[in-house]
GUGU-71023 format. One record per residue (C-alpha): residue in one letter; x, y, z; residue number from 0. Coordinates in steps of 0.5 Angstrom, whole numbers. Layout:
N
- aa | X | Y | Z | i
- a | X | Y | Z | NUM
...
***
This chain:
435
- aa | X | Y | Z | i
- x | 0 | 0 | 0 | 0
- x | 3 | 7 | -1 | 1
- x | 3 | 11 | 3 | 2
- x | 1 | 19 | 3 | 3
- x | 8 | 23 | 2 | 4
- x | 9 | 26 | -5 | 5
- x | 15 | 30 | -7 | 6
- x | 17 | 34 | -14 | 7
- x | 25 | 33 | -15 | 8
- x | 29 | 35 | -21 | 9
- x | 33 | 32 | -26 | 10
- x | 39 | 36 | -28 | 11
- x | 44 | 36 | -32 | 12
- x | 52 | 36 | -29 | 13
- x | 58 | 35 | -32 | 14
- x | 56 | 32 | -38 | 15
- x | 51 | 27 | -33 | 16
- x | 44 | 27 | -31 | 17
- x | 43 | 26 | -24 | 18
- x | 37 | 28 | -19 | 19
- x | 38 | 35 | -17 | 20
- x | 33 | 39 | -12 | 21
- x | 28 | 36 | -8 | 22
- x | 22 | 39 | -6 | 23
- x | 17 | 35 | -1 | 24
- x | 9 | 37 | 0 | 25
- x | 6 | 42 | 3 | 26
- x | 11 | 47 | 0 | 27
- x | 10 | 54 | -4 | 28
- x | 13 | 58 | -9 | 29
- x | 15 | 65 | -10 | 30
- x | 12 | 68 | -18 | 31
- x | 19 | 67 | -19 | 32
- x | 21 | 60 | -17 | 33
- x | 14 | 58 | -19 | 34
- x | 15 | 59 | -26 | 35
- x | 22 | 56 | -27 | 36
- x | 22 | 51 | -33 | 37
- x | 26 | 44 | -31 | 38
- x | 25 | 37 | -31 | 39
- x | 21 | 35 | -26 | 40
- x | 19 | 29 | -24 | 41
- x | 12 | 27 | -18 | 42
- x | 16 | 22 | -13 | 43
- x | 12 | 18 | -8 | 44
- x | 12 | 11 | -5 | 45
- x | 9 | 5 | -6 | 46
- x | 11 | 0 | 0 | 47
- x | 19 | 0 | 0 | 48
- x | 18 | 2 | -8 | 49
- x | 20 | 9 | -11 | 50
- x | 15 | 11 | -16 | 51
- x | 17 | 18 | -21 | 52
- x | 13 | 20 | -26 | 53
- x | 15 | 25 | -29 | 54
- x | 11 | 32 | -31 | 55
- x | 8 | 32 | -38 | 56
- x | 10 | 39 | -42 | 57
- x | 4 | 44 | -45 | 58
- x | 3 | 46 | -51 | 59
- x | 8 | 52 | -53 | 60
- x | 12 | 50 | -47 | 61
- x | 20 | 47 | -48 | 62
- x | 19 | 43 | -41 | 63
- x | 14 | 44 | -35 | 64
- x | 15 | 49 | -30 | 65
- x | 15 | 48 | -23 | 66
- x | 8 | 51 | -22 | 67
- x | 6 | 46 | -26 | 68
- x | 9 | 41 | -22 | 69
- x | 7 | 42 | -16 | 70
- x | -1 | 41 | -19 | 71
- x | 1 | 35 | -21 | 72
- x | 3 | 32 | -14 | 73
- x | -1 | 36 | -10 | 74
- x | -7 | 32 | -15 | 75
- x | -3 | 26 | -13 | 76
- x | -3 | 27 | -7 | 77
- x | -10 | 27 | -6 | 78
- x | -11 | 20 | -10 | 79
- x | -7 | 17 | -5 | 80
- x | -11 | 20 | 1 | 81
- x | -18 | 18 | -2 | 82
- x | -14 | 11 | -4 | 83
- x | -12 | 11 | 4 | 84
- x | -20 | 12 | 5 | 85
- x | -22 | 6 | 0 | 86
- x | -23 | 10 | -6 | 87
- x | -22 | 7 | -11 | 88
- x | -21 | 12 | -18 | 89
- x | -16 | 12 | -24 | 90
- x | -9 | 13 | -23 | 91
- x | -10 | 21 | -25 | 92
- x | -1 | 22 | -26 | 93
- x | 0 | 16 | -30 | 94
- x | 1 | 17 | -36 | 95
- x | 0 | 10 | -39 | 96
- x | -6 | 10 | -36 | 97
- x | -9 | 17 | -39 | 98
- x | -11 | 18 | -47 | 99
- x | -8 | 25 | -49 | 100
- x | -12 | 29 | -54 | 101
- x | -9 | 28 | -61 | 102
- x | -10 | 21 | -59 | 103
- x | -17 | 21 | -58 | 104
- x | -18 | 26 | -64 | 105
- x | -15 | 21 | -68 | 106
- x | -19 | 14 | -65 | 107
- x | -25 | 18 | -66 | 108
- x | -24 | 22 | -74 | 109
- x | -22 | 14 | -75 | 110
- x | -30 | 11 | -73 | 111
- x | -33 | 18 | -77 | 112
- x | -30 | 17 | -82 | 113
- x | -33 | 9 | -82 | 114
- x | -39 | 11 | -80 | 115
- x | -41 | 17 | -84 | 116
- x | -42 | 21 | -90 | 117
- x | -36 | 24 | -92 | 118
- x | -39 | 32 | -91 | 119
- x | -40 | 30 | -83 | 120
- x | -33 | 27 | -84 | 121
- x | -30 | 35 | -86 | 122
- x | -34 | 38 | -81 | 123
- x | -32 | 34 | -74 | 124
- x | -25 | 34 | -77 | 125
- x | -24 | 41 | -78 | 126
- x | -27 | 42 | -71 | 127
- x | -24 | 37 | -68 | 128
- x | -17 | 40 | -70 | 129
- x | -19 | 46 | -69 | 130
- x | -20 | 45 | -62 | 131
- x | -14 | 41 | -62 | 132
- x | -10 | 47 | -63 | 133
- x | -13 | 51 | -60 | 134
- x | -13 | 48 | -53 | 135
- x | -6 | 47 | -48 | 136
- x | -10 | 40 | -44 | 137
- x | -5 | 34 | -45 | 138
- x | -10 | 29 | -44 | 139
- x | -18 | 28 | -46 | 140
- x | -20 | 26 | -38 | 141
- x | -18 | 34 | -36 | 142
- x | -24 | 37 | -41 | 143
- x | -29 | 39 | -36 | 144
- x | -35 | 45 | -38 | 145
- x | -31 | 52 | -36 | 146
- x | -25 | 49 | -40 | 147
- x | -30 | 49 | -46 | 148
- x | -34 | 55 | -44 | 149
- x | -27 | 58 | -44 | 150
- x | -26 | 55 | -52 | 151
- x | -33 | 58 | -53 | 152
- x | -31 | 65 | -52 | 153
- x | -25 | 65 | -56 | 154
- x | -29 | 62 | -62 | 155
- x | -34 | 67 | -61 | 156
- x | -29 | 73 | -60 | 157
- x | -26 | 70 | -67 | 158
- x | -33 | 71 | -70 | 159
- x | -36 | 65 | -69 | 160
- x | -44 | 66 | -68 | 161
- x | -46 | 62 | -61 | 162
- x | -50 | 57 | -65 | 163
- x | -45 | 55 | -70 | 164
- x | -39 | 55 | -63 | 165
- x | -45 | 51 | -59 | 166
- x | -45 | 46 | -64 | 167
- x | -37 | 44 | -64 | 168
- x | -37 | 44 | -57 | 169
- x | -42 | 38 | -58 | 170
- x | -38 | 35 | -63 | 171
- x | -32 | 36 | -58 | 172
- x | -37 | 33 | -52 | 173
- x | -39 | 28 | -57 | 174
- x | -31 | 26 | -58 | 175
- x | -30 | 26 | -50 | 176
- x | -35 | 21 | -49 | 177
- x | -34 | 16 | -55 | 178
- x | -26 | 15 | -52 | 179
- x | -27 | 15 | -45 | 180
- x | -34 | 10 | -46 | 181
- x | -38 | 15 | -42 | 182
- x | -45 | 14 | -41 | 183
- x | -51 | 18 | -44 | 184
- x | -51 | 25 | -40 | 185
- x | -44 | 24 | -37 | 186
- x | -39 | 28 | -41 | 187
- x | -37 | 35 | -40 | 188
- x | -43 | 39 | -42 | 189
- x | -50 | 38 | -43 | 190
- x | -54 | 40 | -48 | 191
- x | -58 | 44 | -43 | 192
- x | -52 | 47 | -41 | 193
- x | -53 | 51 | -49 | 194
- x | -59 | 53 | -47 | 195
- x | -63 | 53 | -54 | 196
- x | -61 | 50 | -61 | 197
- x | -65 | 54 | -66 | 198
- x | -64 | 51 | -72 | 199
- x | -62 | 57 | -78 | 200
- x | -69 | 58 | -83 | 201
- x | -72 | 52 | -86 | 202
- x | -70 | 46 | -88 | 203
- x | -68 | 44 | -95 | 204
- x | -73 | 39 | -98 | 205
- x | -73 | 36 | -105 | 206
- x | -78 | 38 | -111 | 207
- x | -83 | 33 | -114 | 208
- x | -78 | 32 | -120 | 209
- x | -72 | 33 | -117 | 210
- x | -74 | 26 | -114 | 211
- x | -77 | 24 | -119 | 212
- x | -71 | 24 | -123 | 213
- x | -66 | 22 | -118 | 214
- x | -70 | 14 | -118 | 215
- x | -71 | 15 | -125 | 216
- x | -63 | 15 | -125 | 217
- x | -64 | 9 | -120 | 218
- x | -63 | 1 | -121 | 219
- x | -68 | -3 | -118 | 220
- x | -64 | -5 | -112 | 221
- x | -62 | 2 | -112 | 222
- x | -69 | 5 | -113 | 223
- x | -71 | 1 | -106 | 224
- x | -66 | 3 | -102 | 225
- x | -67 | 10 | -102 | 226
- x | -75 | 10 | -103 | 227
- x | -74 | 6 | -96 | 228
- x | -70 | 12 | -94 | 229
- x | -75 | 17 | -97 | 230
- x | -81 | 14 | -94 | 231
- x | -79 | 12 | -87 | 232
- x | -76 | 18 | -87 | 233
- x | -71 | 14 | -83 | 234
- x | -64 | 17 | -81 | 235
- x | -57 | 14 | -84 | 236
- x | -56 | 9 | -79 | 237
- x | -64 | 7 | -78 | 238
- x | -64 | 4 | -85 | 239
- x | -56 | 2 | -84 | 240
- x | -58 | -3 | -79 | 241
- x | -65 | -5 | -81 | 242
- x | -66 | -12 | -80 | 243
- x | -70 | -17 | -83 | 244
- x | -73 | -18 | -76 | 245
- x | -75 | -9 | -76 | 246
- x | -80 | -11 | -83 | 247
- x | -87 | -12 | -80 | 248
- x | -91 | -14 | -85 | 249
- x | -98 | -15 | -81 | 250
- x | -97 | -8 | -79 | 251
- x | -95 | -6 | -86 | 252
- x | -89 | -2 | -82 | 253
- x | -82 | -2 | -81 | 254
- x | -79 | -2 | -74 | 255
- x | -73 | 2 | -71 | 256
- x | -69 | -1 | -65 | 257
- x | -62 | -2 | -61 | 258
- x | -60 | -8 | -62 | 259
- x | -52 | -11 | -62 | 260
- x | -50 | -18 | -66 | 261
- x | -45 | -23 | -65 | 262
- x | -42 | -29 | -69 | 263
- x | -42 | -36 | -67 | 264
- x | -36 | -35 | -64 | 265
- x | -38 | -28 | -59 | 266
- x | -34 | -23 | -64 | 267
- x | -38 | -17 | -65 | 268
- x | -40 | -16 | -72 | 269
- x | -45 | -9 | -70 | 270
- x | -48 | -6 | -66 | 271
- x | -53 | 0 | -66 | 272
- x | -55 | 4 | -60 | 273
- x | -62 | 8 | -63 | 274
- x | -62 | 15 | -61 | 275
- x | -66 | 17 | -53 | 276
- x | -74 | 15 | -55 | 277
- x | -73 | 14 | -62 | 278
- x | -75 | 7 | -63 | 279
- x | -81 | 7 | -66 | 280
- x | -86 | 4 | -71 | 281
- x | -87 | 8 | -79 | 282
- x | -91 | 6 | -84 | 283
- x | -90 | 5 | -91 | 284
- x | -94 | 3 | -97 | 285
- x | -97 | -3 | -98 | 286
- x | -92 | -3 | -105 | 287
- x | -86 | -2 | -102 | 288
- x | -88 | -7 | -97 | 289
- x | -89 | -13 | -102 | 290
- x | -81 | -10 | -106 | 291
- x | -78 | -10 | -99 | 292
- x | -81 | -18 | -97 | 293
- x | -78 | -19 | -104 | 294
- x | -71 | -17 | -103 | 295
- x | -70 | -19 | -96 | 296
- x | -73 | -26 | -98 | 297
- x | -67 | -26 | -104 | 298
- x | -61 | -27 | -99 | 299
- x | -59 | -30 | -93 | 300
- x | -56 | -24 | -88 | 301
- x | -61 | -21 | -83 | 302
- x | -60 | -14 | -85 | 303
- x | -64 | -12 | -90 | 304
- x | -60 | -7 | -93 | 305
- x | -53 | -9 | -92 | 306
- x | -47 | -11 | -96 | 307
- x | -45 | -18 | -99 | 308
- x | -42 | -21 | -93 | 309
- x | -48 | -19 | -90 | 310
- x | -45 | -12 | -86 | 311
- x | -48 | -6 | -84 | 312
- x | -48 | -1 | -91 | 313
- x | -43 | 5 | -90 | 314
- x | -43 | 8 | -96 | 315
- x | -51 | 10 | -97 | 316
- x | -47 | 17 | -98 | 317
- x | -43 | 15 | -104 | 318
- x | -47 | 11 | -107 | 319
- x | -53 | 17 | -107 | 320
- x | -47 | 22 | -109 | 321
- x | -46 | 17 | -115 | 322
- x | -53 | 16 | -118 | 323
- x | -54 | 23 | -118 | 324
- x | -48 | 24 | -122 | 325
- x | -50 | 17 | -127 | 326
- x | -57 | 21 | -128 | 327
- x | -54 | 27 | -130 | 328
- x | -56 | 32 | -124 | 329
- x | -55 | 36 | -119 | 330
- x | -49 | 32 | -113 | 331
- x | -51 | 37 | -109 | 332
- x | -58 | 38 | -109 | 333
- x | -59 | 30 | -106 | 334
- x | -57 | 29 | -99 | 335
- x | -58 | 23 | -94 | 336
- x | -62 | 27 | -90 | 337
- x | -66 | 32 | -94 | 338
- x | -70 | 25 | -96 | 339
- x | -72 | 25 | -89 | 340
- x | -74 | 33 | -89 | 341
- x | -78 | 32 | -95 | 342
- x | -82 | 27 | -92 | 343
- x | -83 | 30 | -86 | 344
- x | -86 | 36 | -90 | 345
- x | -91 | 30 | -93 | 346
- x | -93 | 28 | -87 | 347
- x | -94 | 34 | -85 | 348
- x | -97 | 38 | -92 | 349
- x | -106 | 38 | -91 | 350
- x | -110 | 34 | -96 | 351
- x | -111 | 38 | -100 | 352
- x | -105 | 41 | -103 | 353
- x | -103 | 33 | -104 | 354
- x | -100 | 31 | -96 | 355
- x | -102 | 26 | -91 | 356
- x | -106 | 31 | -87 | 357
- x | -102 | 29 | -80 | 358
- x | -101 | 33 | -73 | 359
- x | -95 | 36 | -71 | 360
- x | -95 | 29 | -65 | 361
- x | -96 | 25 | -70 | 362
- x | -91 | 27 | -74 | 363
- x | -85 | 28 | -68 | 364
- x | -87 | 20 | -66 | 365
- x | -85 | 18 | -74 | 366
- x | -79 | 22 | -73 | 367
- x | -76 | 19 | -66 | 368
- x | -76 | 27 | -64 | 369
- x | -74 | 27 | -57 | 370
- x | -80 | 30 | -53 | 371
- x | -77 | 36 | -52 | 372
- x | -74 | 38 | -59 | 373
- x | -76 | 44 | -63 | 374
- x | -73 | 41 | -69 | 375
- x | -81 | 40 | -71 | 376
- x | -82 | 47 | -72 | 377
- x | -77 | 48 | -78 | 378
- x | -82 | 44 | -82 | 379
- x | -88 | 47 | -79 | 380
- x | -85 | 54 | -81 | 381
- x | -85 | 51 | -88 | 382
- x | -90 | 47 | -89 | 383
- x | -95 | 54 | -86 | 384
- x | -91 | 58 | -91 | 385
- x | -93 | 54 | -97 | 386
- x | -100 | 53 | -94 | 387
- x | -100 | 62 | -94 | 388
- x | -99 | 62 | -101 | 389
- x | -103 | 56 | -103 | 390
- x | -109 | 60 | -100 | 391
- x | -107 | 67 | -104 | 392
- x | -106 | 64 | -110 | 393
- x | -113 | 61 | -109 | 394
- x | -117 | 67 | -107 | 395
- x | -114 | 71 | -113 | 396
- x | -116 | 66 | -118 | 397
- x | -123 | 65 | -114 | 398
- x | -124 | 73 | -116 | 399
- x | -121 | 71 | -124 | 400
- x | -127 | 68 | -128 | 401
- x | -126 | 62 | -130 | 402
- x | -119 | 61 | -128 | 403
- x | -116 | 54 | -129 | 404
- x | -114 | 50 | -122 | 405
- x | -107 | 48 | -120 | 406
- x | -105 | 45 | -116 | 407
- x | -100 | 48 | -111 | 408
- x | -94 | 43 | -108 | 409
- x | -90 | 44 | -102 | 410
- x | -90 | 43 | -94 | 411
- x | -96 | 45 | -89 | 412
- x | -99 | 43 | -82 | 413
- x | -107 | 45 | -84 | 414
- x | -111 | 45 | -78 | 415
- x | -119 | 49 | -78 | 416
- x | -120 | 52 | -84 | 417
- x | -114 | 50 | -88 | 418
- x | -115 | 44 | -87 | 419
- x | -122 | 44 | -90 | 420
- x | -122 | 40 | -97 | 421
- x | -122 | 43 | -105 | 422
- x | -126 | 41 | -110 | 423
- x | -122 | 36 | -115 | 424
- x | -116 | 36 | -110 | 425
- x | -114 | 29 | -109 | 426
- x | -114 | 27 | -102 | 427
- x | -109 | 22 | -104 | 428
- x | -101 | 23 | -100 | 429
- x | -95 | 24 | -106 | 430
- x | -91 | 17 | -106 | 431
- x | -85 | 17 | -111 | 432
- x | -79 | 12 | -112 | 433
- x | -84 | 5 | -112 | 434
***
């Protein structure tokens, strides 16, 4: 067992050999002065009759530790030997190989986002991520806390960052911290509570009827199924990346979302998902897509519906959307993963008649898997109550027209009350593409 005495001793170099120098035993103080000398020091204490030297890590920008630094390291030290004395067992806070420093878990992590997510996600947490990095004089990821970002925050903001955009990279920084330190939910340096609101910035984009209408015409069979899967469900990435044959439920005409962890015969984890906080749930589909989805799961042998040949999870969804765009001749940057799930929800919420499925804003949070407490809900109702506003100016205009032609108007729209009220020769049918 250690016992409780903990000193700070230096290495120094003396007629062409290194050898200990001074040594200072705790408590002890330093003048200004003394306290910033810069120097080898190293952290000594005992373990039984064992000498044990760890030595003081350097910060950033810094040459060699100083002597303040020093005695913060022992004085921590210290304390881990106090608590251990008192049967409080935590992790060795001075051993280094016991500690993942930033660039370390910067790296590790940029290595899974790049596996596991289309490449503009990839960019953003990269360039975040080493922006940070650089920015920060922490050796070690465990050393983060929540002053220690807010301080990243105010320099973000004072170099012309807005407060949205540094609150979104200190949640991607916080995201980082407990992917490497395997932190459960809640549990890193910062909440998002702690940011206060999220605003989105305006309206979502969403995609045109023939914008999707050219994007599956460009498609293979294979390919037009897939993405009409994304379309429909209104999934994220990883909700159709992990969809198993088990999720299709085919009384109930709908797909199933749900965490869930694999293994092969031999107990090696093959994948694992983990659904966002209240996000498993049921979506419907069409009965068309349903009899296509049963006839692709019944021609091969994996229990993902949408996997690669060996049977694992697809990460490519990104790639191969990008790469049917270009086949068919259209805009790359008109058709993303996630515009699929903005535009159906904007169907999901668009009134009957101006061609949506009618459904409430609870409704359609539910399909989603939006926390109970998001807003994010409200960007598609803002839309859907724009394009709602002019349908019904447009009406009244050519009301006031003697025989004037009907349109029909497209777009997303929460109707309630008096907007909800059907049109002569409008259709109540909901607008499907893809199948």
């Amino acid at each position: 067992m250690s016992n409780r005495k903990v000193s700070i001793i230096e290495r120094v170099k003396r007629n062409g050999k290194w050898v200990w120098g001074e040594k200072w035993e705790l408590p002890v103080k330093f003048t200004l002065k003394d306290g910033s000398r810069p120097g080898k020091f190293y952290v000594l204490w005992y373990r039984g009759a064992n000498k044990v030297l760890s030595p003081v890590p350097k910060r950033k920008g810094e040459k060699l530790p100083d002597l303040n630094a020093s005695l913060l390291l022992a004085r921590i030290k210290q304390r881990h030997l106090e608590d251990e004395a008192d049967g409080l067992k935590r992790p060795d806070p001075v051993k280094p190989e016991n500690r993942i420093t930033i660039d370390e878990g910067v790296q590790k992590f940029l290595s899974g986002v790049e596996l596991t997510k289309d490449p503009e996600t990839f960019d953003v947490y990269e360039q975040n991520l080493r922006e940070y990095s650089e920015w920060t004089k922490l050796i070690y990821i465990d050393d983060i806390d929540k002053d220690h970002l807010f301080a990243y925050r105010k320099h973000l903001m004072d170099g012309g960052n807005g407060r949205l955009t540094a609150d979104w990279k200190l949640l991607r920084i916080n995201k980082m911290v407990k992917a490497i330190l395997k932190l459960d939910q809640g549990k890193g340096p910062i909440k998002k509570s702690d940011l206060g609101k999220m605003k989105p910035n305006g309206d979502p984009d969403i995609n045109t009827r023939d914008e999707l209408e050219a994007f599956f015409k460009a498609c293979t069979p294979k390919e037009n199924l897939r993405y009409s899967t994304l379309h429909q469900s209104a999934f994220r990435k990883e909700e159709l990346m992990y969809l198993e044959k088990a999720d299709v439920l085919v009384a109930q005409q709908m797909l199933r979302v749900k965490s869930k962890e694999r293994r092969d015969e031999n107990g090696n984890l093959l994948y694992r998902y983990e659904a966002k906080a209240n996000s498993e749930r049921e979506v419907p589909i069409s009965r068309e897509l349903m009899d296509k989805i049963v006839r692709h799961i019944n021609s091969h042998k994996h229990d993902l519906v949408f996997g690669t040949y060996s049977g694992l999870p697809d990460t490519h969804l990104w790639d191969k959307l990008k790469a049917i765009a270009k086949r068919g001749k259209l805009d790359p940057a008109r058709y993303k993963l996630k515009t699929f799930r903005a535009t159906r929800a904007t169907e999901w919420l668009r009134p009957k008649w101006l061609g949506g499925c009618g459904y409430d804003i609870p409704t359609v949070k539910r399909l989603l898997g939006h926390e109970k407490d998001s807003d994010s809900i409200w960007s598609y109702v803002r839309r859907v109550e724009n394009e709602i506003l002019v349908a019904e100016m447009n009406k009244e205009k050519e009301q006031g027209l003697p025989d004037a032609p009907h349109r029909s108007f497209q777009g997303p729209v929460v109707g309630t009350g008096k907007l909800a009220a059907p049109v002569t020769n409008q259709s109540d049918a909901p607008f499907q593409l893809g199948v």
